[in-house]
N, C-alpha and C positions, 0 to 999 in steps of 0.2 A: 555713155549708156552702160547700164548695168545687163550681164546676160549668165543665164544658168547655163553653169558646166555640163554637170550632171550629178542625177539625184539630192538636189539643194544646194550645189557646191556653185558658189557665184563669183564670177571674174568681175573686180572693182576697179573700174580705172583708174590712173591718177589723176587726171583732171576732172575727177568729177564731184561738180558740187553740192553738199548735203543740205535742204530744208532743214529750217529749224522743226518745224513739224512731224520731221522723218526722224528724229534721234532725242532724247533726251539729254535736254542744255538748258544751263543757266543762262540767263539775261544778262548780256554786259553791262546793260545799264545805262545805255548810250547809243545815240548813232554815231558812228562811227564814220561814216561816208559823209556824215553835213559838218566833219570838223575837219579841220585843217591842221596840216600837218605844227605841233606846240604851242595849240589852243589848251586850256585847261579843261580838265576834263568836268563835269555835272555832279561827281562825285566827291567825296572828302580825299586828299593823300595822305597816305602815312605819312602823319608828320615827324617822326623819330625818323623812320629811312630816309627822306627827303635831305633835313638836317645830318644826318650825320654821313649821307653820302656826298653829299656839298662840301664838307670839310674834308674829303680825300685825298691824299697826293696823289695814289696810285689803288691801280684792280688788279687784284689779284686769283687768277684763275687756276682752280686748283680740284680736278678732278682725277679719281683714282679704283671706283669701284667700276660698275661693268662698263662696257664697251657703248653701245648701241643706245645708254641711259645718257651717258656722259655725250657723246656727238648729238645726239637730238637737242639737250638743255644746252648747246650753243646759242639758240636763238634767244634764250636769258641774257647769254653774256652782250648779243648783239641790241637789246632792250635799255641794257644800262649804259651803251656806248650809245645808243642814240639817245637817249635822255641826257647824258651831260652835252652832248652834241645842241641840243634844242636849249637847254636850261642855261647852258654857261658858254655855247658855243664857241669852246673848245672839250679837249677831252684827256684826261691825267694817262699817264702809260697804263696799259694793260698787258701785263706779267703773267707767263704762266709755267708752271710745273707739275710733275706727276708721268705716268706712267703714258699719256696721251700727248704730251707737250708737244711733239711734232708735227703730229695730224691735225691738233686746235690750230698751230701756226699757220697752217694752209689754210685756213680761215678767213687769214686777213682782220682778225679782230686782234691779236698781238701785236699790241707798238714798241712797245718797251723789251731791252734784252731779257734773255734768261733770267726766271725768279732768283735772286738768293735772298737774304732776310733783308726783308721788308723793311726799306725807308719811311720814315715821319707815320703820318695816320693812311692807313691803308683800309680799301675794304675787301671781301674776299666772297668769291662766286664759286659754287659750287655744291659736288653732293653732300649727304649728311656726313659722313666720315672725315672725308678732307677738310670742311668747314669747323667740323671738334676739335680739328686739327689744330685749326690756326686762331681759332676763337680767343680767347685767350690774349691774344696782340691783335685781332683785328678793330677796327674803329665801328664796323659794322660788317654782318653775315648779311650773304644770302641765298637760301640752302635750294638749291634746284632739286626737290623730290616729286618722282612722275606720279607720287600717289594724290597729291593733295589738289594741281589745279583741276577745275571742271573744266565741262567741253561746254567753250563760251557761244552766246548767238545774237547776232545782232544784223540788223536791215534783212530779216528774214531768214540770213543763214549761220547753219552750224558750223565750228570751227572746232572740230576733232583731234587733228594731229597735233602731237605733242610739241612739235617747236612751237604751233599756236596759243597753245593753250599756255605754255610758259610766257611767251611774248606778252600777249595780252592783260596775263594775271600780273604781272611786274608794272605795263601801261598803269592799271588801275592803281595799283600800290601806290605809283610814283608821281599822278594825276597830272597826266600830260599826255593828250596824242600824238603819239610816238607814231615817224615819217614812213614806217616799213607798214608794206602791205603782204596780202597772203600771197605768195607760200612765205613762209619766215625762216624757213631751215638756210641758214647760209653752206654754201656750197665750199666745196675743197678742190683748191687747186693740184695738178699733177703734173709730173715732170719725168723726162726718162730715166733708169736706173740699170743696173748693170741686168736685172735678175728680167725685166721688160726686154732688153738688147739680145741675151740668151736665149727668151721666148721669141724674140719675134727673127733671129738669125737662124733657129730651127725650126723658121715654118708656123707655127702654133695661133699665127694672127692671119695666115693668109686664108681665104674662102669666108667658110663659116665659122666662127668662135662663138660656142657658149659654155659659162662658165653656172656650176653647180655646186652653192656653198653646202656642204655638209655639215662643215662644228658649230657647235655650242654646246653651252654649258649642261645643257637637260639634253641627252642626247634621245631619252626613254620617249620623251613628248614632242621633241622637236628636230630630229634627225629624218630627212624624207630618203635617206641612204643612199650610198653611189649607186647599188644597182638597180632603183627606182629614174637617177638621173639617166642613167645610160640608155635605158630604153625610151627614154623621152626622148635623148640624144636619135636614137635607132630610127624611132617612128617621126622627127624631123626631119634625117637623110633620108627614108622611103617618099616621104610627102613633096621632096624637093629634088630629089635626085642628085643628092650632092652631098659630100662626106663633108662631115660635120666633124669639128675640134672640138673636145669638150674638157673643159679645165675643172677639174675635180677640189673643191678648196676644200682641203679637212683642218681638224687642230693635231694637235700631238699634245699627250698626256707626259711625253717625260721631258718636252722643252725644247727636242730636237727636227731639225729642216728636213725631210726627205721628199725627194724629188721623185717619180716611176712613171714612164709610158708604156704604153701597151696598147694594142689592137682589141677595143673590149667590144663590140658587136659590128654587126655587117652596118658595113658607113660611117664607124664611129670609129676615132683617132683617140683613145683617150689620155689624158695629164694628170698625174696623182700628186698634189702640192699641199702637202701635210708640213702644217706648226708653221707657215711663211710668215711674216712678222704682218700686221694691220698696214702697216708706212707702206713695206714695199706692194701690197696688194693694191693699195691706192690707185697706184700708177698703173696696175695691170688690169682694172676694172675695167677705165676708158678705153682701151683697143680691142675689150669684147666686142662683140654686135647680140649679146642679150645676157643676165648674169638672172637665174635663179635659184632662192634662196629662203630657207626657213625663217621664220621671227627671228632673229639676232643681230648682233651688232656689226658683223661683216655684211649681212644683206644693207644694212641703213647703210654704213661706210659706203658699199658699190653706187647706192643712189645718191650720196651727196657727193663724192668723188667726179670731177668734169674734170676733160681737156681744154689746155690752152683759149680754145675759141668758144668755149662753155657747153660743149657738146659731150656725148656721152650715149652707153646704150639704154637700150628699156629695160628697168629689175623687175622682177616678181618674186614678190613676198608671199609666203606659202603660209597662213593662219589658220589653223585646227584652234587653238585654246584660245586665245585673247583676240581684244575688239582689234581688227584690219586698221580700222582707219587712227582708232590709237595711237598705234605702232608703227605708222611710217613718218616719212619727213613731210607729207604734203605739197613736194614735187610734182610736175604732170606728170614723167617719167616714173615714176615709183609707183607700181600696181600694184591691186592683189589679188590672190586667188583664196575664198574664206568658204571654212564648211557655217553650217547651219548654226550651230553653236557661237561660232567667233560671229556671226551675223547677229547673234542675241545678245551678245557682250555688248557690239560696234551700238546696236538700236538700246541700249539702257544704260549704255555709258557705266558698265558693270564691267569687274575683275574677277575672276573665279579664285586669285590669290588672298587679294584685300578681303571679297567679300563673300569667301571661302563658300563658293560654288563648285559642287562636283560635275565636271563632264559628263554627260551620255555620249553613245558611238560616234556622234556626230564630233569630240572632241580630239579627235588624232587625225593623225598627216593620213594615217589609211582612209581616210574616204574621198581623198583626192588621186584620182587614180590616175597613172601615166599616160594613158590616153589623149585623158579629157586634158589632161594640162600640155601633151606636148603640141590641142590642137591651139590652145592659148597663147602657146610662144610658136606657131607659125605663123598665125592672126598678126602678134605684133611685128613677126619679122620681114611680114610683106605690109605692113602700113594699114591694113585692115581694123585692129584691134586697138587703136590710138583711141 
């Protein structure tokens, strides 16, 4: 269920699912629920993709521009691994390189070692940059850009988030119902690491942990600031009676790690983890008990990031500018909190980038006020708000 914050600012769950009536979608074209999993689909396939990914040795995964673009179009590379899975039932290595090559691994969609130059006919998955890259020796592209699939709708419902909307739009391409169901964002495994063993030997995971991502790239539109988080942290511990750990995630602009604690409000223990690499945050998401965070790539990261037993805490996604349900992975765990604006993006399946809309007030993190959000992440963190 959907519920207003305050003054139009609405808490989106993750589980929660959109009518096609309630959002503006394209027609998949198909039910989707009366076919079985590598029936063919009702519509034509591209027949050049079809063909010339059948002649593949190997996939080649190869993403390298942002963060949060590149983790979400997993669910592309997981489309092409179950289509040769369905079609040839088996499936050629899938290779990957770039600047993300560790976190895709945690994937599980990597079978093959480390990329280096590509054996026999290869095909090659990924963004527009990477793919220009390799075009050239690939046997065939296929460019994962979040601007071009729509938000598909089929046996009455919408299908918004973006690993759907990849998955789906590949399904059709490749005219086979493909065996994955919604959510399609595959998940990242975690494992302990030195910089987890330091956090959790001083303390920092025991009681309450929540973690507060601060960086990204647009920091003017999409920064909700440590001392925004702090007092959500503050007005948690008053609501609960219990000091509260808050791990502060920033970037750093000159490439370097700095670690800072400090006592930042009554009940609040705070961790300042400025420039930490994406890999080792990975492992540090799972032993929060809540992670909020702006649109960016380290909020998707926190939510597709699981423990061991596939467990994990609840994210919230903080949206002023762009459509909520766009921008997540379509996890139940991955929530959001969206003012009026990003509600008008989410209901017209519009970008204020693409289709150069300018914000009114309702388009910035200020109208999400620390209150109303820190009464969000109390809701979820006693099981009320699921």
């Amino acid at each position: 269920m959907t519920a207003t914050v305050t003054d139009g600012v609405r808490f989106r769950p993750g589980a929660e699912a959109f009518p096609e009536s309630a959002v503006h979608s394209a027609p998949l074209g198909y039910d989707r629920q009366r076919l079985s999993a590598g029936a063919p689909l009702p519509l034509p396939a591209s027949a050049e993709l079809v063909y010339r990914l059948s002649q593949c040795d190997e996939v080649l995964v190869s993403f390298k521009e942002k963060l949060g673009d590149s983790l979400l179009a997993l669910a592309a590379v997981a489309a092409v691994r179950d289509w040769f899975r369905a079609r040839l039932h088996a499936c050629p290595p899938f290779r990957v390189e770039g600047p993300y090559a560790a976190l895709i691994a945690r994937s599980g969609l990597v079978t093959g070692p480390p990329a280096g130059p590509p054996r026999g006919r290869f095909a090659v998955i990924g963004d527009l940059a990477s793919v220009a890259h390799r075009q050239s020796d690939a046997h065939v592209s296929i460019v994962c850009d979040p601007a071009a699939p729509p938000c598909f709708a089929s046996d009455a419902r919408a299908f918004p988030d973006m690993p759907a909307r990849l998955y789906l739009a590949l399904e059709r391409r490749l005219g086979v119902r493909l065996p994955s169901e919604a959510p399609f964002a595959p998940v990242l495994s975690t494992s302990p690491n030195r910089l987890v063993q330091q956090l959790g030997a001083a303390g920092w995971f025991d009681g309450l942990t929540v973690a507060g991502i601060t960086a990204t790239s647009w920091p003017e539109r999409k920064d909700y600031t440590a001392e925004r988080f702090v007092e959500v942290a503050a007005r948690i511990a008053d609501g609960g009676a219990a000091q509260v750990r808050l791990l502060l995630i920033g970037g750093s602009a000159d490439g370097c790690v700095r670690i800072d604690a400090s006592q930042a409000a009554r009940g609040v223990r705070a961790l300042r983890l400025d420039g930490v690499s994406a890999d080792e945050l990975a492992d540090v998401f799972p032993h929060c008990d809540l992670v909020v965070g702006n649109d960016t790539g380290l909020t998707h990261l926190a939510a597709l990031a699981r423990n061991g037993e596939g467990g994990g805490p609840p994210v919230v996604g903080l949206y002023a500018r762009h459509a909520h349900s766009k921008w997540r992975t379509g996890l139940p765990h991955h929530h959001a909190v969206a003012t009026p604006f990003s509600e008008h993006m989410h209901q017209g399946d519009l970008c204020p980038v693409r289709d150069r809309i300018a914000p009114d007030k309702d388009g910035h993190l200020d109208a999400i006020t620390p209150a109303s959000l820190a009464q969000v992440c109390m809701d979820l963190l006693t099981g009320s708000g699921q």
